[in-house]
C-alpha positions, -999 to +999 in steps of 0.1 A: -220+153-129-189+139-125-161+145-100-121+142-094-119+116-063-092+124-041-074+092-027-052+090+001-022+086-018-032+115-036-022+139-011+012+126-012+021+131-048+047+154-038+065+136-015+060+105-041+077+129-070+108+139-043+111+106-032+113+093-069+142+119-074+162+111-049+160+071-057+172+080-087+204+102-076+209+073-049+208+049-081+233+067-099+255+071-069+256+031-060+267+026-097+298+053-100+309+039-063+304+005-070+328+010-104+351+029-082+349+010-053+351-026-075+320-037-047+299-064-062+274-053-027+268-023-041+264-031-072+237-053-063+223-022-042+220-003-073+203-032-091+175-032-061+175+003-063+170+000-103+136-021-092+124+003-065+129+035-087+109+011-110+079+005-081+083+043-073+076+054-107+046+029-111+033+042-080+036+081-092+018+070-124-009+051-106-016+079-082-014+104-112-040+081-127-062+076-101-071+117-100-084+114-134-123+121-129-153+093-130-169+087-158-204+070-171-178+037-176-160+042-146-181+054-119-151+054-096-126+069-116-090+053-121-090+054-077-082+015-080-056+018-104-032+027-068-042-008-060-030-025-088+003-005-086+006-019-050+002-055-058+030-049-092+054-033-062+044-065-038+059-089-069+090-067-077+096-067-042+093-106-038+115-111-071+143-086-055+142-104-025+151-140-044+174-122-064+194-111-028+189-141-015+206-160-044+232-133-046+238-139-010+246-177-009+265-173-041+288-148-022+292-167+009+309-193-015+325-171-035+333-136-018+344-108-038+373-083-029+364-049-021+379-016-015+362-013+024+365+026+022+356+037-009+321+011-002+315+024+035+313+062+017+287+049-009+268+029+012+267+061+037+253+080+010+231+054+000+214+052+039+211+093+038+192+095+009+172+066+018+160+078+054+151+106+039+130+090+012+111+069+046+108+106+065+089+121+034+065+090+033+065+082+065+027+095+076+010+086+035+021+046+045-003+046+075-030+056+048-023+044+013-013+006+004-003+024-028+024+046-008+032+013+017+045-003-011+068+026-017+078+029+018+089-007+022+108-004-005+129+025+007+127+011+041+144-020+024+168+001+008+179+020+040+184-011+058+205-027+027+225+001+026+231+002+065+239-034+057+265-023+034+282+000+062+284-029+083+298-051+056+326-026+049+336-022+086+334-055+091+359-065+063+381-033+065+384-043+106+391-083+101+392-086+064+360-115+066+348-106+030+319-130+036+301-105+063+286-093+026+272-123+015+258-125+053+242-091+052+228-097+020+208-128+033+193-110+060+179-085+039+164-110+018+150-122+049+142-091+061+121-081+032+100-112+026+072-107+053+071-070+049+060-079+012+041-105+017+014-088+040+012-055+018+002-084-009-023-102+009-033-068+017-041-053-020-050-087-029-084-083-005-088-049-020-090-065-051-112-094-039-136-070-020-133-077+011-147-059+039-128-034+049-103-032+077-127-023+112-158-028+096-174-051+113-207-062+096-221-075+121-214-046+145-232-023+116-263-046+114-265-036+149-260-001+148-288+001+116-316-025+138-311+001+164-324+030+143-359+037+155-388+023+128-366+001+113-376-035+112-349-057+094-314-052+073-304-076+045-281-074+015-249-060+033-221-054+010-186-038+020-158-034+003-128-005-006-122+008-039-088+021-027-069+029+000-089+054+025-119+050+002-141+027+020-177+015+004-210-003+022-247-006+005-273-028+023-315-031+022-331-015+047-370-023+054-386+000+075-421+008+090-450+015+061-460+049+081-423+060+070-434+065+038-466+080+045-455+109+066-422+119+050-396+105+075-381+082+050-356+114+042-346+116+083-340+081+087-320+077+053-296+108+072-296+087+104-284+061+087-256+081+066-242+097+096-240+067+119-217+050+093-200+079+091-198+083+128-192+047+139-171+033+112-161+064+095-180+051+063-183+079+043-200+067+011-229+049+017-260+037-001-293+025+014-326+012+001-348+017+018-377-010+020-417-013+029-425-047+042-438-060+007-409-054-009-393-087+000-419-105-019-402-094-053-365-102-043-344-127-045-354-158-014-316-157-005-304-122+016-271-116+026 
């Protein structure tokens, strides 16, 4: 029988779809007023923008994707699909980043005139729409990598467009066009480490690592503790996606388990003290006699 698996991100499809709508409105907005405006700095908002509404729509689809139901060929569904979407956001984010950078330094040797006004209104509007893009996805970041990706790149938004108000007062108070070129480099800067950890973050996803507060040693210890069991081997966690934590291991237990039907109990023991202890929620377990070891592999994990 198969079943739709619901992902973290899932829940947030919503907000992922309003959010998408407003980056796009915020896109169009940054265009007209850098046209009118003649602002090269928001201009170059809009072209971020252009990538996030990009990682935003990737995102949507991923999510979209993931709710498809398993199958025979994908016993997981399309859940790790919001994974992959993550690490594709993680790169555009690193290639904006360069490209803000390099914009920066250029301006700081060459500054461009500006009309101060008209780019303080944009860039107002800009931060407005943006904050609310971070409200909406504020509580899904904490709970999808997926939906982190999109946060950080709002959250880079909103603080590129705050940069732009700044810019604008600066150069309509003192006329120091180059207050662009210096905003511009800190949001490069600002961006780089954000990115960099929601990478390294999908990439263990994607390399199986144990999850994050799964401790395997900590659940060897919990499992030994279960009365009649006798020894643990062949541990293996990992997370298919975000929220969606996975552990298996080879349990040997007393021979009389067998014998008087309490193999059932202990296999719920086990269940619910993953569940319990390291909220583990889908869980598999041999469960072993003694013998059993004689037709395995010599080398246990």
């Amino acid at each position: 029988m198969t079943h739709v698996m619901e992902t973290a991100a899932s829940r947030h499809r919503g907000r992922l779809a309003t959010v998408l709508a407003v980056s796009g409105t915020i896109l169009v907005v940054e265009v007209v007023g850098g046209l009118l405006s003649g602002s090269l700095a928001l201009l170059a908002d809009a072209a971020h923008m252009l990538t996030d509404v990009a990682g935003i729509a990737i995102a949507l689809f991923a999510v979209t994707l993931a709710a498809r139901p398993a199958t025979a060929e994908r016993t997981f569904g399309y859940a790790r699909a919001e994974i992959l979407a993550a690490v594709v956001n993680a790169v555009l984010l690193f290639a904006a980043s360069a490209l803000v950078l390099v914009e920066g330094v250029r301006r700081l040797q060459h500054p461009p005139v500006v009309a101060a006004g008209l780019m303080g209104v944009f860039g107002a509007v800009g931060l407005v729409g943006n904050m609310a893009s971070m409200w909406l996805l504020a509580r899904g970041q904490a709970e999808s990598l997926n939906l982190r990706g999109a946060f950080l790149e709002v959250a880079a938004d909103a603080v590129s467009s705050l940069g732009v108000l700044l810019a604008a007062l600066v150069i309509h108070l003192t006329g120091y066009s180059r207050a662009d070129a210096v905003v511009s480099i800190a949001i490069g800067v600002f961006i780089l480490p954000r990115t960099w950890r929601l990478l390294r973050e999908s990439v263990d996803v994607l390399m199986e690592a144990s999850p994050r507060g799964v401790n395997l040693g900590h659940v060897r210890e919990h499992i030994l503790s279960v009365e009649h069991i006798l020894e643990v081997h062949d541990v293996h966690a990992f997370t298919v996606t975000s929220g969606l934590p996975v552990l298996s291991a080879h349990v040997v237990v007393e021979e009389s388990c067998f014998l008087d039907g309490h193999a059932p109990q202990l296999l719920d023991q086990l269940q619910s003290c993953l569940a319990g202890h390291f909220d583990v929620e889908h869980s598999t377990f041999q469960l072993e006699p003694t013998t059993h070891s004689d037709h395995e592999p010599a080398v246990h994990s």
